[in-house]
N, C-alpha and C positions, 0 to 999 in steps of 0.2 A: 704669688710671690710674697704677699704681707703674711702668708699662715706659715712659710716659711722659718719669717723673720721673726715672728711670734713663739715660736717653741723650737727649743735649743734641740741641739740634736742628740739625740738619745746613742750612750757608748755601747760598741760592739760585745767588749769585754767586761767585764766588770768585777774587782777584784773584794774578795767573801774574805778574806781570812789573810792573816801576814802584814807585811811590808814593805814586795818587792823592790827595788830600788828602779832608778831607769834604764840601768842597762840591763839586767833581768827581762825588763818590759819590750825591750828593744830586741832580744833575742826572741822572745815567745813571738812578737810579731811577725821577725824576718822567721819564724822556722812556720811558721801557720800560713803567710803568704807562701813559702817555696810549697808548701803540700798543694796547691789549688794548682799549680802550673801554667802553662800559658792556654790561652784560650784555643778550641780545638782551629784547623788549617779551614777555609769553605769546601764546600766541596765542589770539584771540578763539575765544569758546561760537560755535557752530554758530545759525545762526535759524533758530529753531521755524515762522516763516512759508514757506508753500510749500508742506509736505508734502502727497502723494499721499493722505493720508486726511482733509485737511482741503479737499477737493476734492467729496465725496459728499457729497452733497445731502439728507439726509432732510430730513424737518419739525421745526420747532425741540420741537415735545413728543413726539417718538420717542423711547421708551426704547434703539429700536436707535445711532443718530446715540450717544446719550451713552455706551453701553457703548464700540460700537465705537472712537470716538476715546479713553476713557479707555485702554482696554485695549492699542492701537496705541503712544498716546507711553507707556506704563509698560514696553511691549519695548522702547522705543529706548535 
């Protein structure tokens, strides 16, 4: 936090030649920030439907069916 405070922050821009005025400054800004756009969306969870082991077929009161499927999604 103190190297921070020690060294000022060094400008993005930095203007070589002229004497833009501030609204000048203020346009260049807002048109370089509209170019970057909004940051991309996450990408969506994966669906749980489909999987290869929700495909076996035991009987709904098989101890095997309930092991197996809990034990299958807690690898994924």
């Amino acid at each position: 936090m103190t190297d921070q405070l020690q060294h000022p922050h060094e400008p993005h821009i930095e203007i070589l030649k002229g004497h833009p005025s501030d609204q000048e400054l203020a346009a260049l800004i807002a048109v370089l920030g509209s170019i970057s756009g909004p940051p991309p969306p996450p990408a969506p969870e994966p669906a749980r439907w489909g999987l290869p082991v929700d495909k076996l077929r035991y009987p709904v009161f098989s101890w095997q069916r309930i092991t197996l499927q809990e034990l299958t999604h807690m690898r994924r």
